[in-house]
Backbone bond lengths (Angstrom), bond angles and torsions (degrees), N, CA, C in turn:
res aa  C-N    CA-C-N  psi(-1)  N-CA   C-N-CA  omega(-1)  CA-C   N-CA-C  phi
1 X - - - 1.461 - - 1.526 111.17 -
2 X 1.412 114.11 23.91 1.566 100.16 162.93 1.078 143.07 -67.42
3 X 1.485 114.01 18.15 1.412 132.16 171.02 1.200 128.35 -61.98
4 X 1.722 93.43 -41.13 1.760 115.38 174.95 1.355 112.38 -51.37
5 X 1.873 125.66 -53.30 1.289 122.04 160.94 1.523 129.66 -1.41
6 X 1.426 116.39 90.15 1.403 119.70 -171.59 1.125 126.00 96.72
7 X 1.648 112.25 -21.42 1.827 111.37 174.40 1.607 108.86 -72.03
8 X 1.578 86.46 159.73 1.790 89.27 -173.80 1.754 87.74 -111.54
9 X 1.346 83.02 169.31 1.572 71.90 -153.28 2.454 87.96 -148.29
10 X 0.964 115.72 93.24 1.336 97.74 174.94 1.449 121.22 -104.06
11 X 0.952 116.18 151.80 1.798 137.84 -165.17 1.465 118.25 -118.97
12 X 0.737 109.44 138.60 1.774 122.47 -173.64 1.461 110.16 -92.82
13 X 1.046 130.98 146.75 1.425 105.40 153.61 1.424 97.78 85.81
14 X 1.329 153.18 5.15 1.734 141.47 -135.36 1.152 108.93 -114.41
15 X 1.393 126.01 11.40 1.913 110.18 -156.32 1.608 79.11 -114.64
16 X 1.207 139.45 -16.03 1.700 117.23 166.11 1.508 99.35 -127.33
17 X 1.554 108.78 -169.33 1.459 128.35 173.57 1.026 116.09 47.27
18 X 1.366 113.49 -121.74 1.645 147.03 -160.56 1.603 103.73 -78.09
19 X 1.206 88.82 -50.04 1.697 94.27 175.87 1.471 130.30 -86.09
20 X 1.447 115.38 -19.27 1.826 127.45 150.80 1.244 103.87 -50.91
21 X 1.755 131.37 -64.19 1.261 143.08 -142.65 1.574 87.47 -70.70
22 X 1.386 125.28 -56.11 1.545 125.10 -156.82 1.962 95.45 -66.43
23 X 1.086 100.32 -67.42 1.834 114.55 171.20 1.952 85.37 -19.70
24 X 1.162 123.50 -85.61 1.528 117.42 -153.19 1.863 102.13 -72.84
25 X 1.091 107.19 -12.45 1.388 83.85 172.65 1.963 116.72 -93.08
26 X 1.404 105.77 -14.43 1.063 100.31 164.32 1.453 131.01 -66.16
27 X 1.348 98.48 -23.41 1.571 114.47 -169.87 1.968 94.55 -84.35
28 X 0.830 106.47 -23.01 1.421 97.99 -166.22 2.060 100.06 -92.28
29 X 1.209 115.83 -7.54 1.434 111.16 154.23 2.012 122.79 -101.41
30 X 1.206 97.16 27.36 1.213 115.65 173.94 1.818 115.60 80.47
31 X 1.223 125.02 13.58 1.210 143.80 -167.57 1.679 99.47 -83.76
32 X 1.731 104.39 135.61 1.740 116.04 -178.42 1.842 101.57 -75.57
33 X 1.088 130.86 151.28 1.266 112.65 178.03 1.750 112.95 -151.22
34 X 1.392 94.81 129.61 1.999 96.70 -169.51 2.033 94.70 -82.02
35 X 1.232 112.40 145.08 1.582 87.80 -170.60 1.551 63.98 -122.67
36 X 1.999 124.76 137.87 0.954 105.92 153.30 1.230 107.44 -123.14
37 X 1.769 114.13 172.35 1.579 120.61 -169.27 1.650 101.82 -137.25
38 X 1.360 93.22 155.49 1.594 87.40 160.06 1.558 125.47 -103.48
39 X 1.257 124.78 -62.42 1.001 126.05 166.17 1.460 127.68 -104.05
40 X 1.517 115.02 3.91 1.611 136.17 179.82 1.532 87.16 -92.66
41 X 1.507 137.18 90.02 1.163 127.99 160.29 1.758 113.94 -78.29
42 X 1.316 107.63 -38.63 1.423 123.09 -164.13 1.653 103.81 -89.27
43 X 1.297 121.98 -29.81 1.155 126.73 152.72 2.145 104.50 -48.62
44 X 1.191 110.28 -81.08 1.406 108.88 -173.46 1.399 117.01 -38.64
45 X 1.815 103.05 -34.87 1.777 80.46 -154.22 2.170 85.19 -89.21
46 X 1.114 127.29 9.27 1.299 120.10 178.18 2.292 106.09 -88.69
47 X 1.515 104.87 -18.88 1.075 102.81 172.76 1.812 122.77 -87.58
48 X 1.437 108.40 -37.48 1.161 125.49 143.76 1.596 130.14 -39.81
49 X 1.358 112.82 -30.76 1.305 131.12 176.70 2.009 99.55 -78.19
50 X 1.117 109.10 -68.70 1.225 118.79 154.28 1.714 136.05 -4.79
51 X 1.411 90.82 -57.50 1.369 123.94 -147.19 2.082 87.99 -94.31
52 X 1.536 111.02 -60.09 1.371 118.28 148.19 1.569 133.27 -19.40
53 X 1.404 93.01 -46.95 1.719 107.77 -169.48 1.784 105.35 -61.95
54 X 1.722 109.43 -20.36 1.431 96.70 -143.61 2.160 82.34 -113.80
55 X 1.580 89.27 27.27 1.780 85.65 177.72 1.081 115.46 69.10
56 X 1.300 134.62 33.57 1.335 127.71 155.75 1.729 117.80 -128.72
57 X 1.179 113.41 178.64 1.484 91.75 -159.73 2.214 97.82 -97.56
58 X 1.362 121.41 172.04 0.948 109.03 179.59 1.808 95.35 176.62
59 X 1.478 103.44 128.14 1.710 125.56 -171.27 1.458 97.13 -93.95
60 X 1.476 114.85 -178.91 1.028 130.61 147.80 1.568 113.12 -132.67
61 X 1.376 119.66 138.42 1.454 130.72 -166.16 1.816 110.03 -139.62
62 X 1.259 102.63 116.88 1.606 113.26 -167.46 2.120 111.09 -99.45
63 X 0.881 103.44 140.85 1.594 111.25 173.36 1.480 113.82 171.99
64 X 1.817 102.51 151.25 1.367 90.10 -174.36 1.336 103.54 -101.60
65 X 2.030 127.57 142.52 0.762 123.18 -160.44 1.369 129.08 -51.90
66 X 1.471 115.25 -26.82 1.610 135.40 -170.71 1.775 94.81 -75.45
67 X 0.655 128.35 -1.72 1.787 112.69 -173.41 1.835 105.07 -121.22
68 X 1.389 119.20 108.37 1.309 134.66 -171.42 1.187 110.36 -53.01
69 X 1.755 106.68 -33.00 1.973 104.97 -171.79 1.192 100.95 -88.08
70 X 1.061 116.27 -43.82 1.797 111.35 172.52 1.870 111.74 -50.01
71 X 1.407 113.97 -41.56 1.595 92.92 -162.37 1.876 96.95 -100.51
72 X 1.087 106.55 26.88 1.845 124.25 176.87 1.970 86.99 -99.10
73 X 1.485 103.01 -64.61 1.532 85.32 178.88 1.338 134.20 -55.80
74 X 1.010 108.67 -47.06 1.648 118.32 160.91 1.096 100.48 -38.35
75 X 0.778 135.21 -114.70 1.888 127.68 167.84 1.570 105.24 27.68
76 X 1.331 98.56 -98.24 1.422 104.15 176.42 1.413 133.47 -44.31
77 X 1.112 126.31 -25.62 1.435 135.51 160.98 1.357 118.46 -72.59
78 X 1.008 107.49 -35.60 1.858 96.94 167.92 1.526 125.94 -92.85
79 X 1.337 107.09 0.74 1.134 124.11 156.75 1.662 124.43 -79.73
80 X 1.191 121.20 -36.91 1.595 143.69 158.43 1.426 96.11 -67.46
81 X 0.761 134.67 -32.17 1.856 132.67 -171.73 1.676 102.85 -88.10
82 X 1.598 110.25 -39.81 1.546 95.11 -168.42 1.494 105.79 -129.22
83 X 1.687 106.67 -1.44 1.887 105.76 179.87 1.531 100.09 77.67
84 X 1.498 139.78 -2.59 1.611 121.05 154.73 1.449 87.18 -176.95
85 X 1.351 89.65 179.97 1.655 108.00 169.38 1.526 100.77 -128.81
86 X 1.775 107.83 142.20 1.441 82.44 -163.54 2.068 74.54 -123.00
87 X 1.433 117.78 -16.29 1.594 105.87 174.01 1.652 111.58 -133.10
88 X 1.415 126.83 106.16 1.284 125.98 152.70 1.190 137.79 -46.57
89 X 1.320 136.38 94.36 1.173 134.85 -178.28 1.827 111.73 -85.39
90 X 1.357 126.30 105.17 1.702 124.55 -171.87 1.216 92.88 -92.08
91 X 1.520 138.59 89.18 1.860 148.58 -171.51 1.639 86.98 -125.95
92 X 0.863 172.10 -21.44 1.790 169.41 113.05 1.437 96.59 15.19
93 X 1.297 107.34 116.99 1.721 109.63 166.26 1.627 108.77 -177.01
94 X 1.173 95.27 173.45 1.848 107.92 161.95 1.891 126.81 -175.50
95 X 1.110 103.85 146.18 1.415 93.03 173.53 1.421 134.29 -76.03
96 X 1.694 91.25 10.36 1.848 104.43 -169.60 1.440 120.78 53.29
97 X 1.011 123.94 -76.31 0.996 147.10 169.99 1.793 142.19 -149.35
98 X 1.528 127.50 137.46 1.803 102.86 174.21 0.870 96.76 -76.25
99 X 1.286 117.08 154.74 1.667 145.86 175.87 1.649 107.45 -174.45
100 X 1.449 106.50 143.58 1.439 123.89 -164.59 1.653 89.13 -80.49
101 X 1.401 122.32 -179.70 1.718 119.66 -178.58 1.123 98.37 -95.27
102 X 1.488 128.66 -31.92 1.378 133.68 -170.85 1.765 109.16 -63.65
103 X 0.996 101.07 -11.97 1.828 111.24 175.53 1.234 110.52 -114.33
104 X 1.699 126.38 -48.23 1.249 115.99 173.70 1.452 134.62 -3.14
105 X 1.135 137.34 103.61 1.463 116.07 151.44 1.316 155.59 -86.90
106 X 1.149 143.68 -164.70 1.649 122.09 -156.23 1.587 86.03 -95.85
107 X 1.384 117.20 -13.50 1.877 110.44 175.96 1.520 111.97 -85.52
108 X 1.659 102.91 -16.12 1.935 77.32 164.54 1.392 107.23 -119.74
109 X 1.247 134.82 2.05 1.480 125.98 137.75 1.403 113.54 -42.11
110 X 1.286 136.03 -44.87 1.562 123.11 -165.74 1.830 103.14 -95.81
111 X 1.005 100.34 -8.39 2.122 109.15 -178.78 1.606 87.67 -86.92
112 X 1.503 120.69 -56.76 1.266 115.86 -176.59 1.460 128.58 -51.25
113 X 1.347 115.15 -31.63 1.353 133.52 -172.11 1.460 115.59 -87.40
114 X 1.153 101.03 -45.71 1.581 143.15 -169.75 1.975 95.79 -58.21
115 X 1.232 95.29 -61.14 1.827 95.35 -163.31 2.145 89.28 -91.03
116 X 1.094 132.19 -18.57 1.526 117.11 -161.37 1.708 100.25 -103.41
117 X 1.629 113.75 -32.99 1.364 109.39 -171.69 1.247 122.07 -114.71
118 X 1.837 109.29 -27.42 1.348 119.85 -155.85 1.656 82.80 -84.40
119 X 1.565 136.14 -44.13 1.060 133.78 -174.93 1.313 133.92 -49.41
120 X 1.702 110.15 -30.74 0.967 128.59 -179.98 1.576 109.35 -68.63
121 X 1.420 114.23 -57.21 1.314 115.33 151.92 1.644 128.82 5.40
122 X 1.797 77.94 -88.85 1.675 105.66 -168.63 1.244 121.07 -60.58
123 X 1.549 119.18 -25.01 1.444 154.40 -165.63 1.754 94.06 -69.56
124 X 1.212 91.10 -58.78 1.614 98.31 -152.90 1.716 95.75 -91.93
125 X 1.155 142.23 -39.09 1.532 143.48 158.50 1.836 99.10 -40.51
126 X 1.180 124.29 -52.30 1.955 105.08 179.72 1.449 104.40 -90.11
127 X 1.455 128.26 29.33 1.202 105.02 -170.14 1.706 88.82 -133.78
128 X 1.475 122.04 10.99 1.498 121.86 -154.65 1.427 100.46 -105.48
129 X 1.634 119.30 -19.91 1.681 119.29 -179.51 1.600 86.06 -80.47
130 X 1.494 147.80 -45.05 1.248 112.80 -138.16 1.726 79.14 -95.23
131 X 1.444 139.40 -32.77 1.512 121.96 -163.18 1.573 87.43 -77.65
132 X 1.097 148.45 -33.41 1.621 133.13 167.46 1.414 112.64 -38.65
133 X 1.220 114.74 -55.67 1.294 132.53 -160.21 1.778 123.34 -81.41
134 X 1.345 82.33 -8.02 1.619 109.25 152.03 1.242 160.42 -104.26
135 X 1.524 82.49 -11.04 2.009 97.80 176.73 1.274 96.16 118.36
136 X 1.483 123.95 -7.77 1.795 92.40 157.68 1.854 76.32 111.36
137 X 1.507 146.76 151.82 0.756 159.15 96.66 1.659 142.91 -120.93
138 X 0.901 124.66 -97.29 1.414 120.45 -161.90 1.715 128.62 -144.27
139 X 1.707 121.64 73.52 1.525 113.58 -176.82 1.669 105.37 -69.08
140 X 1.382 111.42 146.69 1.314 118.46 171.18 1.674 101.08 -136.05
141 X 1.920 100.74 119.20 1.557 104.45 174.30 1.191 131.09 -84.22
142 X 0.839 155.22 133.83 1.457 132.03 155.82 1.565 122.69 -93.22
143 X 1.679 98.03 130.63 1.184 114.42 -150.29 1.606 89.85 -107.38
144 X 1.365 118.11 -143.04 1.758 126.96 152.93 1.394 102.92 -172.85
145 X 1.957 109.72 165.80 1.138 118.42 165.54 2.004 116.36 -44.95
146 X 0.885 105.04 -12.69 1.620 110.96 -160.83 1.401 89.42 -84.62
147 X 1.427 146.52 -37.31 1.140 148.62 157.81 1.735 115.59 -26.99
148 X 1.186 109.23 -50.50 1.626 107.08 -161.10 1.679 96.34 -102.51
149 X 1.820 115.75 -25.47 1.642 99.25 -177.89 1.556 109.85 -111.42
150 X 1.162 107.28 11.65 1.496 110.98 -173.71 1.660 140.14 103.00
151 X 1.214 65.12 -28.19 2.049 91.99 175.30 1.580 101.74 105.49
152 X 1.692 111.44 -171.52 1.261 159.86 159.26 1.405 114.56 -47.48
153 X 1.502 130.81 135.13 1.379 115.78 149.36 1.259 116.69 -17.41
154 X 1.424 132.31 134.49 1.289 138.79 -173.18 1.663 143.92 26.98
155 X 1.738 67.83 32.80 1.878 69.40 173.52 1.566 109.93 -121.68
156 X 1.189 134.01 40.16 1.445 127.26 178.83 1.101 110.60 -62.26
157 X 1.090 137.04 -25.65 1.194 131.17 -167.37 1.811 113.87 -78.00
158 X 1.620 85.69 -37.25 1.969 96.63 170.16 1.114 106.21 -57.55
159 X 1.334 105.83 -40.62 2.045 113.78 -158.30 1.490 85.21 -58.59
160 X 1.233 123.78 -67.59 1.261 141.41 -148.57 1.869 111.20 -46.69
161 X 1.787 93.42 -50.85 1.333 96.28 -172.70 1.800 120.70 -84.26
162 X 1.711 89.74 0.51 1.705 96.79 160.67 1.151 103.36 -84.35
163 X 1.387 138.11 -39.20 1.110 125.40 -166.73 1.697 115.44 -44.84
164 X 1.496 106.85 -40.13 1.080 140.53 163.67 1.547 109.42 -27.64
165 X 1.337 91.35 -88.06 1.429 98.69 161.62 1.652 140.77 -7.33
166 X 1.780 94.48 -71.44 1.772 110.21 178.77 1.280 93.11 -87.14
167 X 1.423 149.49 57.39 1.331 138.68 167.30 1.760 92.86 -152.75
168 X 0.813 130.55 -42.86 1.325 139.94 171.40 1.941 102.71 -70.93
169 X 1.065 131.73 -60.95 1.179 134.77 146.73 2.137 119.87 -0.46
170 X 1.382 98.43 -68.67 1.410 105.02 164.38 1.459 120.33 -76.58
171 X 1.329 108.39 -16.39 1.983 92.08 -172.74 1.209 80.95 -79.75
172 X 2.083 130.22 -56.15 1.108 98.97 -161.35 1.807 140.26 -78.24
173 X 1.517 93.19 12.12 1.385 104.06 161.95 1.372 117.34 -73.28
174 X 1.407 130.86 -45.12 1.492 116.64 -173.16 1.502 92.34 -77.90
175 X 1.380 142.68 -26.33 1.429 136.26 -168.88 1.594 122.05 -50.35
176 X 1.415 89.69 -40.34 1.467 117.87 -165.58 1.632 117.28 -110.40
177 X 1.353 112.08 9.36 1.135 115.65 -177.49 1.295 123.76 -77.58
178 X 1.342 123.51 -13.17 1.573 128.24 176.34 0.982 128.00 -95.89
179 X 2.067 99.78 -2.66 1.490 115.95 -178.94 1.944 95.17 -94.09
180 X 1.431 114.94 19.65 1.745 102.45 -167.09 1.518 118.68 46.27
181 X 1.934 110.52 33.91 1.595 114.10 158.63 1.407 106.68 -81.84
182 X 1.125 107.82 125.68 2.140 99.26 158.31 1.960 87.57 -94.93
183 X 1.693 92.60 144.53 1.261 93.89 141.29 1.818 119.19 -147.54
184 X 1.319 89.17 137.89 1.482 102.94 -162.29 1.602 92.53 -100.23
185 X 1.517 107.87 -172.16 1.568 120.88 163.13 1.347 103.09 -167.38
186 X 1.287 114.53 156.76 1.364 133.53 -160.99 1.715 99.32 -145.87
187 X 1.738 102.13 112.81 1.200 118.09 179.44 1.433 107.95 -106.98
188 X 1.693 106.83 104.13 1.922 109.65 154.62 0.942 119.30 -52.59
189 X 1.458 128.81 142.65 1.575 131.60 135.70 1.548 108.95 -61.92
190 X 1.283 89.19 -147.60 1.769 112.01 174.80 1.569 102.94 -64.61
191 X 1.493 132.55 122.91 1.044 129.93 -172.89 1.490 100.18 -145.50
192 X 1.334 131.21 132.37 1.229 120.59 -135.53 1.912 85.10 -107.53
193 X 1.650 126.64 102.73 1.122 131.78 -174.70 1.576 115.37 -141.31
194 X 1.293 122.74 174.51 1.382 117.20 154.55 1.496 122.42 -10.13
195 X 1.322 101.90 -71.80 1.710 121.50 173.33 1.427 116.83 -16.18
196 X 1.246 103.38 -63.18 1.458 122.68 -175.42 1.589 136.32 -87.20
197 X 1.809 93.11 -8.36 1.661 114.53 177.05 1.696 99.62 -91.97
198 X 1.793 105.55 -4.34 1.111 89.77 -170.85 1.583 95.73 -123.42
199 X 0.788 141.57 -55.94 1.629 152.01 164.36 1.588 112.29 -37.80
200 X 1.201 107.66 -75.00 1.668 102.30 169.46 1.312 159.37 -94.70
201 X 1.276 142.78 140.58 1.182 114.88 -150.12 1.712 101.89 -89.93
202 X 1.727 109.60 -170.99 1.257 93.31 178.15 1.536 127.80 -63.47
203 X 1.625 95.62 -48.00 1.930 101.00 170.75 0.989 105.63 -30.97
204 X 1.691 143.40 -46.56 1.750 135.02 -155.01 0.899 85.82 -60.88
205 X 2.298 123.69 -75.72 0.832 97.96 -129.28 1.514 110.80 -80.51
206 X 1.424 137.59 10.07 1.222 162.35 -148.39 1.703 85.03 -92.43
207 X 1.362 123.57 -52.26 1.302 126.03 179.28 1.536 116.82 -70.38
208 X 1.081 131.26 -16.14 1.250 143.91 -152.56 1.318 89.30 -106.40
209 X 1.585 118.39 -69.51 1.455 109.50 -171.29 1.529 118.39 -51.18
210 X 1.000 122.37 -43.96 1.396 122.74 162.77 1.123 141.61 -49.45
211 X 1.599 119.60 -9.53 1.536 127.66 149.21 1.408 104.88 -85.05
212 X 1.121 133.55 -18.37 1.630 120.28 164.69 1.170 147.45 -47.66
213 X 1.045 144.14 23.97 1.482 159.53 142.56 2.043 78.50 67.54
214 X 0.948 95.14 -86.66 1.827 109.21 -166.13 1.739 102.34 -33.07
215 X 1.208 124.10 -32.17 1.461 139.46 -174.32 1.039 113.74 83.72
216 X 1.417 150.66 7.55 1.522 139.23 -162.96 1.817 87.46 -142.68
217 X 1.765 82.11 -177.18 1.303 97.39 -177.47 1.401 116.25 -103.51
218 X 1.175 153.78 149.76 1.557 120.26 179.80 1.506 111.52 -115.11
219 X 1.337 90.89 -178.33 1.581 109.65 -162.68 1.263 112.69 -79.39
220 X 1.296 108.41 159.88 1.857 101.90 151.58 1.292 119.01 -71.77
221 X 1.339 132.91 -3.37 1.350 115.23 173.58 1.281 102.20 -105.48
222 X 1.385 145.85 19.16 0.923 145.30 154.15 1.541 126.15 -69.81
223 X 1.053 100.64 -24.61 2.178 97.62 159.85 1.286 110.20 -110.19
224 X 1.594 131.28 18.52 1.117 108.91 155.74 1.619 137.73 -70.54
225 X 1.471 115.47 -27.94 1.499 122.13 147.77 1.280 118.86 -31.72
226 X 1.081 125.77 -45.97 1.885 132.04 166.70 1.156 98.86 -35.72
227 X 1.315 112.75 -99.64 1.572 151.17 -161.06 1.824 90.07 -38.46
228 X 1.593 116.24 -51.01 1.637 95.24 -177.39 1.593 111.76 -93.41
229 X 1.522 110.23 19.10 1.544 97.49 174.53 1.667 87.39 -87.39
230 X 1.539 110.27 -44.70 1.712 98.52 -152.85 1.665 107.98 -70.55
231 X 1.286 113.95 -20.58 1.529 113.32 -171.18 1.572 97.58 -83.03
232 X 0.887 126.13 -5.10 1.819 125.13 176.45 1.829 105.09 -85.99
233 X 1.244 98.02 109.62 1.369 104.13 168.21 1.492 120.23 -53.26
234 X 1.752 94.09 -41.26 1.798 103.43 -172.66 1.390 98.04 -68.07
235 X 1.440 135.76 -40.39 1.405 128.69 175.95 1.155 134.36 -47.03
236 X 1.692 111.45 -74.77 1.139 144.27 158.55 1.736 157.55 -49.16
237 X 1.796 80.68 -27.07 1.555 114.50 177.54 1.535 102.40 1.40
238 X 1.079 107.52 -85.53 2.063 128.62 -171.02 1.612 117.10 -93.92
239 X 1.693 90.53 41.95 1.504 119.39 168.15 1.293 107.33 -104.26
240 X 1.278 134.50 121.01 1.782 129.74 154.23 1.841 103.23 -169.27
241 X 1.133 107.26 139.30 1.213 130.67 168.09 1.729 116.43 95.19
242 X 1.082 102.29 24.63 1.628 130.38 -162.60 1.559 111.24 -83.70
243 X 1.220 133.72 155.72 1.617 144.78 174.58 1.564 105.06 -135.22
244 X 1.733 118.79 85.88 1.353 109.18 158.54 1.482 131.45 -67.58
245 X 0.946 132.66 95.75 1.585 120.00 178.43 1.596 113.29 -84.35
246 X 2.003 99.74 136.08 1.344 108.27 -170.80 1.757 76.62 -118.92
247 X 1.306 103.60 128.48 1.550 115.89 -178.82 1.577 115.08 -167.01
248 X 0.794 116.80 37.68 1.602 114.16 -177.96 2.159 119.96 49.41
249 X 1.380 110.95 8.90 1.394 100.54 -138.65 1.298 129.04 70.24
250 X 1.783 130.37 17.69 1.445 115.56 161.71 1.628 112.12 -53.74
251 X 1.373 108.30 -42.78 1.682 117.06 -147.38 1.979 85.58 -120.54
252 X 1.023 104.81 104.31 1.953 107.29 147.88 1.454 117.79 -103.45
253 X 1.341 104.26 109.47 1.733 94.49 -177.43 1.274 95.75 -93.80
């Protein structure tokens, strides 16, 4: 993957977990990297710090996913920071909260939708002149196991708006295919992060690990191998419209 060498590469979602782990592994194949956060500022600028250590260059860029002018600037700032983006990483999400549907309300249906699908969207619409304008490179979504089985006690609504996700994922692979975009997605299972110190209790994940074939829970650096197979041109080349799942064997589709 010495291809990565020099690509800038920004991430959503990056100042903990899934999206810290990918942030430092990019940096550690020589890759520039926008780490953005929303309200983890001190989280970001310590992964960014990180990300620095290993000689390559790397910002930190703040917005909350639901607001279009905010994640348009972001955009633009890591573009002023590195002169293009050559791989989107859409890792920005949350389960808001569990809640049954029968309680749901239309304010965390639109928070739910709003930060997991609508972002992905918006993300990749300000980010499509500068990867055009470069030769075409590489969106990577993040999807989850909750996509293909539904989710968790009270999370349909997450499940739902991944579903979103890995279906939007393929249109915008054939969409973008003549511009030399791949877009891939990379679905976690149970991955033992923020997410889950905050969403589940121990019994869940106590239940969870136990449909795992593999027996454990996994890491956040456990889908970073994903994220740098699909952003490697030399890897991936005649990769696009794809769903890697990193899950222990919970989910074989």
């Amino acid at each position: 993957m010495h291809d990565l060498k020099g690509k800038s590469i920004l991430i959503t979602g990056a100042s903990t977990g899934i999206g810290a782990a990918a942030a430092r592994a990019f940096g550690r194949y020589g890759a520039n990297v926008a780490v953005h956060y929303n309200s983890s500022k001190d989280q970001a600028e310590e992964v960014a710090k990180d990300v620095r250590a290993l000689g390559v260059s790397a910002i930190t860029v703040g917005a909350d996913v639901r607001d279009s002018k905010a994640i348009a600037a972001v955009v633009a700032q890591t573009v002023d920071a590195f002169g293009k983006i050559d791989v989107l990483i859409n890792n920005a999400g949350s389960l808001v909260k569990r809640e049954p549907l029968e309680s749901a309300t239309d304010e965390l249906f639109d928070d739910v939708i709003n930060i997991n699908a609508r972002s992905v969207v918006v993300f990749t619409r300000a980010a499509l002149p500068s990867l055009r304008s470069g030769g075409g490179g590489s969106i990577i979504n993040v999807t989850s196991v909750a996509a293909r089985n539904g989710g968790g006690p009270g999370a349909l609504l997450y499940a739902a708006s991944k579903g979103f996700v890995s279906t939007i994922t393929k249109g915008m692979a054939k969409e973008f295919a003549a511009d030399r975009i791949r877009v891939n997605a990379v679905a976690p299972g149970v991955i033992g992060t923020p997410f889950h110190d905050r969403f589940s209790t121990p019994e869940q994940l106590e239940g969870f690990r136990k449909s795992i074939p593999m027996g454990y829970i996994g890491e956040a650096d456990d889908c970073s191998g994903a994220f740098l197979y699909l952003a490697s041109e030399a890897m991936s080349r005649y990769v696009t419209g794809q769903i890697i799942d990193v899950n222990g064997g919970q989910l074989m589709p």
